[in-house]
N, C-alpha and C positions, 0 to 999 in steps of 0.2 A: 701211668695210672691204668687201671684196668677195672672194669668194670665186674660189679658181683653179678654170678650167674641167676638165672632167677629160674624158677617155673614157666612162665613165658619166654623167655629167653632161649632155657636151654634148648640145643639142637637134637631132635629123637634121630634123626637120620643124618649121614654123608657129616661126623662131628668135626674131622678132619678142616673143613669148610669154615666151622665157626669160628671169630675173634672177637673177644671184649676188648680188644686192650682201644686205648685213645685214639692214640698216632692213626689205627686203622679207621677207626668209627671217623673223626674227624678229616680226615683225610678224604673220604669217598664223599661225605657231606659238602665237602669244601669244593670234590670235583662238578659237582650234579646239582643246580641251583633248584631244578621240576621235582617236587616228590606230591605225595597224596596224603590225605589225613582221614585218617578215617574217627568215627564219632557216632553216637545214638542220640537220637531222635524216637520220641512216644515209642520206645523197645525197638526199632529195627536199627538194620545198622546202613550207613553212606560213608561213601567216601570222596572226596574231593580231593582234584589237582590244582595244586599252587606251587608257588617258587618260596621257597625256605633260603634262611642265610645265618651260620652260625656265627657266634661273637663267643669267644672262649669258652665256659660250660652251656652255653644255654644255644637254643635254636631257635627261631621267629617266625613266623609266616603273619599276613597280613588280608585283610579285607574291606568291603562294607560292611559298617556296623548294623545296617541291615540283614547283611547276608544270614539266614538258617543254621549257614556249616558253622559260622561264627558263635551267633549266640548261642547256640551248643554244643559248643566247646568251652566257654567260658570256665573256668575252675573244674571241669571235666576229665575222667581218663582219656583220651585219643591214644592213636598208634598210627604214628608219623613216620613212610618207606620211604627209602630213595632208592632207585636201580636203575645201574647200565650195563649195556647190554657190550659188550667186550668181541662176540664172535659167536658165530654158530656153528655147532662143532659136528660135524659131518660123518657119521657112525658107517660100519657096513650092514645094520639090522637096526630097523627104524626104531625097536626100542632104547636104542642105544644112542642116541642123537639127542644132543644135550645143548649147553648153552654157557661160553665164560661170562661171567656176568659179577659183577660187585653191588651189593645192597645191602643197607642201616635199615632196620626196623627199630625204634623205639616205643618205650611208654614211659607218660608220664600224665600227670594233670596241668592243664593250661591253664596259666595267667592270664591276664589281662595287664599290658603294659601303660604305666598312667600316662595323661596326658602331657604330663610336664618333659616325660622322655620320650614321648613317641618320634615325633621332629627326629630327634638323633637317632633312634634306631632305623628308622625310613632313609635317613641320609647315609648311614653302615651299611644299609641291603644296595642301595646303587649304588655308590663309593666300592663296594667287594667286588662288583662285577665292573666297572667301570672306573677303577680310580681317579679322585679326582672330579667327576660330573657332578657331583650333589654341588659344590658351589658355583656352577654354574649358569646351573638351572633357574627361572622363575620359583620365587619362594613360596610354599603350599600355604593355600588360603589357612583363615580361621574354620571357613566350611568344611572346605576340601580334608582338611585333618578330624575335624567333629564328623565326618561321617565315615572314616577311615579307624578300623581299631585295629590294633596290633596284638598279635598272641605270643607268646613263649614258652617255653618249657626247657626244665634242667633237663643237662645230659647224663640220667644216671641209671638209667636202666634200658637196655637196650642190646643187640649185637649185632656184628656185619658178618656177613656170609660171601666166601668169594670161590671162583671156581675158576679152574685155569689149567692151561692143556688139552694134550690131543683126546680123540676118544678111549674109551674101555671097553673095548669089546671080549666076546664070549671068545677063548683060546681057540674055540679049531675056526672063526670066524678071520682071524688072519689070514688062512690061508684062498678066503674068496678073492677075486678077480674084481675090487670093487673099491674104487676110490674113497677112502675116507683121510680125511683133515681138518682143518680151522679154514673157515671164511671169518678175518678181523672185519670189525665193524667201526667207524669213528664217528663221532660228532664234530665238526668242526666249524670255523665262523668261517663264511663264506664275502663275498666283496660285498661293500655298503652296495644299498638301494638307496640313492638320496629324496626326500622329500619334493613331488613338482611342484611345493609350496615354496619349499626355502626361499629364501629372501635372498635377492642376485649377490654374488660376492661372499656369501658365509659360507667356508668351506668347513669340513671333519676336524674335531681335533684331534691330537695325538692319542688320546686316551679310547678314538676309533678306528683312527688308521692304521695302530698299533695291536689293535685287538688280536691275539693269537690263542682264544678259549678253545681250547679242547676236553671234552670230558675222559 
């Protein structure tokens, strides 16, 4: 499936860069759990960082039902980015130093997820990154979920932009005397830090000792 190009979508510059199709949008969503939502408030604009989790067309993020960024978003346009950062691409003229990098920009208008499904999609968002933990866990109060609202929005307008390779520099810039390449970048999970609370004898389960996220 491929997504329709839109006005907001389409790419004015580097179009080489831009993809609708699924596979890609989904794909970079799937790698990069942190992205930002951006939203208005009395005419200006914010944007907030949270952790997004896709579940086949749609996408989630989740808050205080208090929160500002929350209740205005509710039935609202937003425009919800993910970006990683791949490598720093090392130019011979500092204009030319760029960046590999994969990021989703989306739009769409936010739902509100009712109460009767929230429990499940809250248990999808840790179950994606952690298979497996949601039933292990302490079950979420009656509070704790009343004051937790969950957001959504379809995947149907949107594009990823990826960039990848060495530098482009200006032709007679080749023949300077000056290092240019890729510095890759990773994200990686790094060794547990255990709790000096835990409770003597309760060790990691697999679903952490196992953990191998990379973005």
């Amino acid at each position: 499936m491929t997504l329709e190009i839109t006005p907001r979508t389409r790419l004015r510059r580097s179009h080489e860069r831009g993809h609708f199709d699924r596979n890609t949008i989904n794909a970079i969503l799937d790698a990069q759990p942190m992205c930002s939502v951006g939203y208005v408030i009395d005419g200006l604009p914010y944007v907030t960082p949270t952790f997004q989790w896709r579940e086949g067309n749609h996408v989630y993020w989740h808050g205080s039902s208090a929160s500002r960024a929350i209740r205005a978003s509710k039935g609202a346009e937003v425009c919800l980015t993910v970006s990683i950062l791949d490598g720093f691409v090392m130019a011979r003229s500092g204009m030319h130093h760029s960046a590999n990098t994969r990021s989703v920009m989306l739009f769409g208008a936010a739902f509100v997820v009712p109460d009767d499904d929230k429990e499940a999609r809250l248990s999808a968002f840790i179950d994606g990154l952690w298979p497996g933990r949601a039933a292990q866990l302490r079950p979420n109060t009656a509070q704790e979920l009343k004051a937790t609202t969950v957001l959504g929005m379809e995947i149907a307008e949107g594009s990823a932009k990826i960039r990848t390779g060495m530098p482009v520099d200006d032709d007679e810039d080749y023949a300077l005397p000056i290092w240019a390449g890729v510095i890759p970048m990773e994200t990686r999970a790094g060794p547990l830090q255990p709790d000096p609370q835990n409770l003597p004898g309760v060790e990691p389960p697999a679903h952490l000792t196992d953990y191998r996220w990379k973005a």
